[in-house]
C-alpha positions in Angstrom: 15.3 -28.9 26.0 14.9 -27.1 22.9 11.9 -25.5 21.5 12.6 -26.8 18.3 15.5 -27.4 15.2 15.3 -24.9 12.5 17.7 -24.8 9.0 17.9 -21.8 7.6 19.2 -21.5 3.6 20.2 -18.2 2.2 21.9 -17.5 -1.2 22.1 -13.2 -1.6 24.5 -12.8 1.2 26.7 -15.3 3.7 25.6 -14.8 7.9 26.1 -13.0 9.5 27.1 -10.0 7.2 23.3 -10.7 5.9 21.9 -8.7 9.3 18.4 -9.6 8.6 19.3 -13.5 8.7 21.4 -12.9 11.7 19.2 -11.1 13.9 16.7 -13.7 13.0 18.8 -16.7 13.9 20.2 -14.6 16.8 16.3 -14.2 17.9 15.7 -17.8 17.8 18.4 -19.0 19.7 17.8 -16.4 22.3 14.5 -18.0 22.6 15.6 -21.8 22.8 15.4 -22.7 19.0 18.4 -25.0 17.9 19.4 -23.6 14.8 21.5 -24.2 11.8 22.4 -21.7 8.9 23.6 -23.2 4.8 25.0 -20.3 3.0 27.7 -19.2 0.3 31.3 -17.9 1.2 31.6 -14.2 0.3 32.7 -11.2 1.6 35.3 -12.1 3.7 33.1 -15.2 5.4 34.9 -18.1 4.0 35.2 -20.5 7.0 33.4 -23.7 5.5 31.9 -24.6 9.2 32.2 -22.6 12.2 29.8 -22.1 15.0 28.5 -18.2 16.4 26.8 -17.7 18.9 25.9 -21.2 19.4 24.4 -21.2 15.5 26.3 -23.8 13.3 27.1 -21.8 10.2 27.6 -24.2 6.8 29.2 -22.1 3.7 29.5 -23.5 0.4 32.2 -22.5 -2.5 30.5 -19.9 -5.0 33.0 -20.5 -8.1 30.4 -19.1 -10.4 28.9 -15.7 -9.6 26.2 -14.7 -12.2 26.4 -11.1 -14.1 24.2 -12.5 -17.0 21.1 -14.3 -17.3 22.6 -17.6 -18.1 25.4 -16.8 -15.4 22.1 -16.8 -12.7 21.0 -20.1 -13.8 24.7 -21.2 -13.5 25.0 -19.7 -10.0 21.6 -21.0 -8.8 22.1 -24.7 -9.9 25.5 -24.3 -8.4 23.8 -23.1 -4.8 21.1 -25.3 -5.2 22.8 -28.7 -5.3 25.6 -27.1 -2.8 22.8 -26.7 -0.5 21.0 -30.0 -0.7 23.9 -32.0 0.0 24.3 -29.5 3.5 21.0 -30.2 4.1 21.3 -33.8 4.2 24.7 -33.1 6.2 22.6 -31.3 8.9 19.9 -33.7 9.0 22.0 -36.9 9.1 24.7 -35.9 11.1 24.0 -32.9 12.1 21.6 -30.8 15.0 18.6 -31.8 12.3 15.8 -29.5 12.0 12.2 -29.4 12.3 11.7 -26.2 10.0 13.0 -26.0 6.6 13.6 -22.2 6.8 14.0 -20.6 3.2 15.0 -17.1 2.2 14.9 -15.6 -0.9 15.8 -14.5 -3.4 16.3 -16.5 -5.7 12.5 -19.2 -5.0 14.7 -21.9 -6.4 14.4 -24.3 -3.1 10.5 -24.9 -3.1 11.6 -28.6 -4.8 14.0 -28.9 -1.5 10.9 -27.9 0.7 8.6 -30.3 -1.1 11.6 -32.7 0.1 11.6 -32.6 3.1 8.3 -31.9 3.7 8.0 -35.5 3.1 9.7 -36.3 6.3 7.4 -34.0 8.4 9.6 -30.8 8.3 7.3 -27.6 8.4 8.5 -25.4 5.4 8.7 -21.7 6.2 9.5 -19.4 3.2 10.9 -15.7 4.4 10.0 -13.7 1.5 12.8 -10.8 1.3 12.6 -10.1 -2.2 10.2 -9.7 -5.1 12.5 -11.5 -8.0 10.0 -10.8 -10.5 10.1 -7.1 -10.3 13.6 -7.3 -9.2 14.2 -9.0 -12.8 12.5 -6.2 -14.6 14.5 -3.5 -12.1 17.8 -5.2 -13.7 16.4 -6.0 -16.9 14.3 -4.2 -18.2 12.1 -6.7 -19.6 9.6 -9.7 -19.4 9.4 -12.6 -21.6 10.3 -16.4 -20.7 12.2 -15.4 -17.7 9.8 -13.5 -16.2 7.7 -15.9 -16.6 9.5 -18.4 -14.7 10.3 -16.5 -12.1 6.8 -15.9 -11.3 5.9 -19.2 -11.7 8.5 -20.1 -9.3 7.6 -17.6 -6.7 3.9 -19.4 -7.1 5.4 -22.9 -6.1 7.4 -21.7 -3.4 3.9 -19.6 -2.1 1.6 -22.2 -2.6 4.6 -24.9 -1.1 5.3 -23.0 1.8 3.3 -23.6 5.4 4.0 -20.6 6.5 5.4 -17.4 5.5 7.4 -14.8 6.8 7.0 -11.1 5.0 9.3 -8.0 5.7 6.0 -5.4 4.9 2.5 -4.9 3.8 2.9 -5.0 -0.1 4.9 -8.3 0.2 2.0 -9.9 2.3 -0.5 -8.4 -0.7 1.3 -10.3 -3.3 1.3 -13.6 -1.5 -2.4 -13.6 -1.4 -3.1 -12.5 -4.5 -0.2 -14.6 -6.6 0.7 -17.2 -3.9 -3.2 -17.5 -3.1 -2.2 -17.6 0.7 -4.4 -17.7 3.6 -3.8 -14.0 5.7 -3.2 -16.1 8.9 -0.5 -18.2 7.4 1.6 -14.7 6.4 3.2 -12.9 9.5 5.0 -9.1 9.1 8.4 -9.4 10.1 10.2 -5.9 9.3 14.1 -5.4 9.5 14.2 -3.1 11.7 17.9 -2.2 13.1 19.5 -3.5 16.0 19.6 -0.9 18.5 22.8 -2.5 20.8 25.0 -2.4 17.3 24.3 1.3 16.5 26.0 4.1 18.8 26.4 7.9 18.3 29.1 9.4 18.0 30.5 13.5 18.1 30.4 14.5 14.5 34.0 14.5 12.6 34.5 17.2 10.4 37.2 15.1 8.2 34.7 13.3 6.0 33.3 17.0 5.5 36.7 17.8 3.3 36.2 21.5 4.2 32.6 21.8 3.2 29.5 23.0 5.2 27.3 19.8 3.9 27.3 16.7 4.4 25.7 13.7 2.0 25.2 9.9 3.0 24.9 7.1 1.2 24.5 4.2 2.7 24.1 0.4 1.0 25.3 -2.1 -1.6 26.0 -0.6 -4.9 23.8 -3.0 -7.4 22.4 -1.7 -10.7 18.9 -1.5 -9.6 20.0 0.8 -6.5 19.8 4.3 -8.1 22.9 5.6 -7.1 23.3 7.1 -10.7 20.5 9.1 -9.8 22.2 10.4 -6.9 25.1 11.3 -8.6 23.2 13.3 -11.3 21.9 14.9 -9.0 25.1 16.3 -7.2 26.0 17.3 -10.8 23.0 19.6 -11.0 23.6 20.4 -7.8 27.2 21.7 -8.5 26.7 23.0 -11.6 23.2 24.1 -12.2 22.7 25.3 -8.8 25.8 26.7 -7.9 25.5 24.8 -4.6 29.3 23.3 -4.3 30.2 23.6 0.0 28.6 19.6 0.0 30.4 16.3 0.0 29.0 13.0 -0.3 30.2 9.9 1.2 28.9 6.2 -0.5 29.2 3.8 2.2 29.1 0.3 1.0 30.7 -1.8 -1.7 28.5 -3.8 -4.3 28.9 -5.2 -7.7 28.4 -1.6 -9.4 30.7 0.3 -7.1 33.4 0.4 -9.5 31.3 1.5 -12.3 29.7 4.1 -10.2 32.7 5.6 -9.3 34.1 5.9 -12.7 30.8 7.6 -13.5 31.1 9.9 -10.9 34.8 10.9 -12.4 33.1 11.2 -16.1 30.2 13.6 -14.3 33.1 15.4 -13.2 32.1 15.3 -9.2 34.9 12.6 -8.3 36.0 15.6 -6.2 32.5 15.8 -4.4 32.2 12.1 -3.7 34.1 10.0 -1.4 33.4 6.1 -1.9 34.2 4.0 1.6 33.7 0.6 0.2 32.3 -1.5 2.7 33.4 -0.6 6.4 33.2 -1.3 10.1 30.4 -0.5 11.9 32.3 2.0 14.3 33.0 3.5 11.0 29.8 3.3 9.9 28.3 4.7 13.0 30.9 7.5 12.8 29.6 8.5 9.1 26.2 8.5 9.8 26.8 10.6 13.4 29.1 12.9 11.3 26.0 13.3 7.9 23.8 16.7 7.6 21.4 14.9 5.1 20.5 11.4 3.6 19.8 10.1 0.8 18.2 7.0 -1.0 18.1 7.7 -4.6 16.0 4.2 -5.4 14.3 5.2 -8.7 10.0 4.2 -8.7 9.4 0.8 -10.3 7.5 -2.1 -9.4 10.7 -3.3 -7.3 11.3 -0.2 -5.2 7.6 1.0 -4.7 6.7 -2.1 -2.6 9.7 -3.0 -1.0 11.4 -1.8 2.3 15.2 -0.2 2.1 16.6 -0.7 5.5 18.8 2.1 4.7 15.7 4.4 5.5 15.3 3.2 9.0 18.9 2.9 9.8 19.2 6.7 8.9 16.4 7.3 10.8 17.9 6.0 14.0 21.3 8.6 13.4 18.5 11.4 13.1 19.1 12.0 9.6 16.7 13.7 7.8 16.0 12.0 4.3 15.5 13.0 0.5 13.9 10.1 -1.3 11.7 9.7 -4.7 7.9 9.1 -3.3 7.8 5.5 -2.6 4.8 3.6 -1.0 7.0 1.6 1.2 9.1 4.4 1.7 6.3 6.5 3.1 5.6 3.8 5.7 9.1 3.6 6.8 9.9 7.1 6.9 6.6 9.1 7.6 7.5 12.5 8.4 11.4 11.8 8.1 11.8 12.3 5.1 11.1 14.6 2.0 9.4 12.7 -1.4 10.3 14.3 -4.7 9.1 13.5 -8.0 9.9 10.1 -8.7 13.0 9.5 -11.2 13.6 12.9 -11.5 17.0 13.8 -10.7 16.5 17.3 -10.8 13.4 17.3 -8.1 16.6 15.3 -5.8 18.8 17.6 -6.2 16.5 20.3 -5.0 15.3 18.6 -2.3 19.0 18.2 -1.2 19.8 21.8 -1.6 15.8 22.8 0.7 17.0 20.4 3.7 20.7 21.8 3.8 19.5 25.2 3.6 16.7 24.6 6.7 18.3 23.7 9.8 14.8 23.7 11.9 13.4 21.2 9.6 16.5 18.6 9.7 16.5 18.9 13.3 12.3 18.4 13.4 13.0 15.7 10.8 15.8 14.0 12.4 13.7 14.2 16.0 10.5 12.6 14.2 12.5 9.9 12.9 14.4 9.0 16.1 11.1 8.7 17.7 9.8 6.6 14.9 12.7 3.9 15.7 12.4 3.4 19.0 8.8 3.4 19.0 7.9 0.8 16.4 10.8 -0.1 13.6 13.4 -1.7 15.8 14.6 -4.9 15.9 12.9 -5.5 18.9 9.0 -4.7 17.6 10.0 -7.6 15.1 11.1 -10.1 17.7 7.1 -11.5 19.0 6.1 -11.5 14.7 9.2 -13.9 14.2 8.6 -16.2 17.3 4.8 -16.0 17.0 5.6 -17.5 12.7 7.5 -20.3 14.9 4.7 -21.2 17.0 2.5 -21.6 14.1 5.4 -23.5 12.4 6.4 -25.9 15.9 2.1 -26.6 15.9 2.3 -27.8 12.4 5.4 -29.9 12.9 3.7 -31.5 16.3 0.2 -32.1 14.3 2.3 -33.6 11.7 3.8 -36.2 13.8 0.6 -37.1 15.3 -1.5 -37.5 12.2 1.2 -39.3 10.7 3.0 -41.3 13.0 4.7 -43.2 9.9 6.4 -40.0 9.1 10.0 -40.0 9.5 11.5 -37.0 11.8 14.8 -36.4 11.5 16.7 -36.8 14.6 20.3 -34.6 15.9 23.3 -37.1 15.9 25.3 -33.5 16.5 25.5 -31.5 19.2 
């Protein structure tokens, strides 16, 4: 019999190219959870039902993909009624589910929660994001907007039974905006996979005849930096002199396009090799093949307090890393990385140019940070924080039924 039925709604990204849903969901079927995933069609995921690994995947059509502020409203009213009529497919003729699993961003499904709350679902929100700061990453700006979007992220806080958190700084803000109870709020980080990763020789081909190699690894969104990075490889190149490097961008994104014209009107298209998104043998082979990594995530509200899993997936490759000096960063990548001035594309470029001149320290680096990995920040360290949340979230839904029996719990008519 099953431990339980669990829903699970995400909006950024469909499963299971969104890796932190999928191990998640992955997790709790491993462990005897029943579980159900609602998410959009993108990136090559289109099948409207299909079931993985024994998790029955729902994808909705996303005709309207915001760019603008008015386009995200369009785009979350869109996902948000596409998602409550899957929900009440899942509940009423579907597996069911006794936790109403939430990711964000966008905290747009609190009302949903609220819901089925009433029918003595436990409402679990997994707090990926802060859209606030996110907002004002994009933006640049506050006003009505902002506002709302706190005000949202307060009703899905205060709405939500218990909470799921990917580090320290997100668990800080739901106490102190979400006015959350530290026992309700559990630390699940995204640490890789180890089974998916493998090492490979290094290929000299993605060199192009130079001595160093760059990695970048990760979606290409505004807010990512990467124009940072490639500032930097024009210092590099032209201030410094330093031109035996290549760097390789790994990963598609909305600003890909834009980032590679950029890189052409720097002048360093000849330095720079974009992938766009890949396979993980290819991905594997990049990161086995790299000298030096980078995550160029400029310091903000956003960036300081959240986790890049790019950090910890170099880290596993035995990359050393030149990053500005981020909180969360620092707790990710300890002694595996070097922390330059913050937003200053000059102090990057430098530390680029120290680690690929100081082969003792990359390979000290690189040993520090494979150690790190397989110590504490794989996926696997994360597995008891996820299943102990579900516990918590299982009690509540038992209590529930007891103390109410007029509630209503939804019952599988699937398989």
């Amino acid at each position: 019999m099953a431990l339980g039925r669990v829903l699970i709604v995400v909006q950024n990204l469909p499963v299971p190219f969104d890796r932190r849903v999928w191990l998640e969901a992955t997790t709790l079927t491993r462990a005897g959870y029943r579980v159900s995933i609602i998410c959009p069609r993108a990136k090559g995921f289109n099948a409207a039902h299909e079931v993985l690994e024994d998790i029955e995947i729902f994808r909705y059509p996303l005709p309207i993909e915001g760019s603008g502020k008015l386009g995200f409203v369009a785009e979350f009213l869109w996902c948000f009624v596409a998602t409550t009529l899957l929900s009440l497919r899942v509940a009423l003729f579907g597996r069911g589910f006794d936790v109403f699993h939430v990711c964000n961003p966008p905290e747009t499904y609190w009302l949903l929660g609220w819901f089925w709350r009433l029918f003595g679902v436990v409402f679990l929100f997994d707090h990926h994001d802060l859209s606030p700061e996110m907002y004002q990453a994009k933006f640049g700006s506050g006003g009505r907007i902002l506002r709302a979007l706190l005000w949202l992220e307060r009703r899905t806080l205060k709405l939500a039974q218990v909470i799921i958190t990917t580090n320290q700084s997100h668990q800080k803000i739901a106490i102190e905006r979400g006015g959350k109870r530290a026992e309700d709020i559990y630390i699940v980080r995204s640490g890789p996979q180890l089974a998916r990763f493998k090492r490979y020789p290094s290929d000299p081909a993605w060199r192009r005849g130079r001595k160093h190699l760059l990695v970048y690894l990760g979606e290409i969104c505004k807010q990512d930096g990467v124009d940072h990075l490639m500032r930097a490889v024009k210092h590099l190149v032209e201030r410094y002199g330093f031109r035996d490097l290549h760097c390789v961008l790994v990963g598609g994104g909305p600003h890909q396009p834009a980032i590679k014209a950029y890189a052409a009107e720097l002048g360093i298209d000849g330095y720079t090799t974009f992938t766009g998104r890949v396979s993980d043998e290819i991905l594997c082979r990049i990161l086995s093949s790299a000298d030096v990594a980078i995550d160029p995530d400029p310091k903000n509200p956003w960036t300081d307090k959240s986790t890049m899993n790019k950090i910890v997936e170099y880290m596993y490759f035995g990359l050393p890393i030149v990053c500005y000096d981020l909180t969360e960063a620092r707790v990710s990548a300890g002694e595996a990385a070097l922390y330059v001035d913050a937003n200053n594309e000059d102090a990057l470029a430098r530390g680029i140019m120290q680690l690929a001149g100081d082969a003792a320290a990359c390979e000290t680096m690189g040993r520090l940070g494979i150690d790190r990995v397989r110590s504490a920040l794989a996926w696997d360290y994360s597995e008891p924080h996820l299943l102990a949340a579900y516990g918590k979230a299982m009690a509540l839904a038992e209590a529930r039924e007891t103390s109410h029996p007029a509630a209503v719990r939804l019952r599988s008519r699937g398989k």
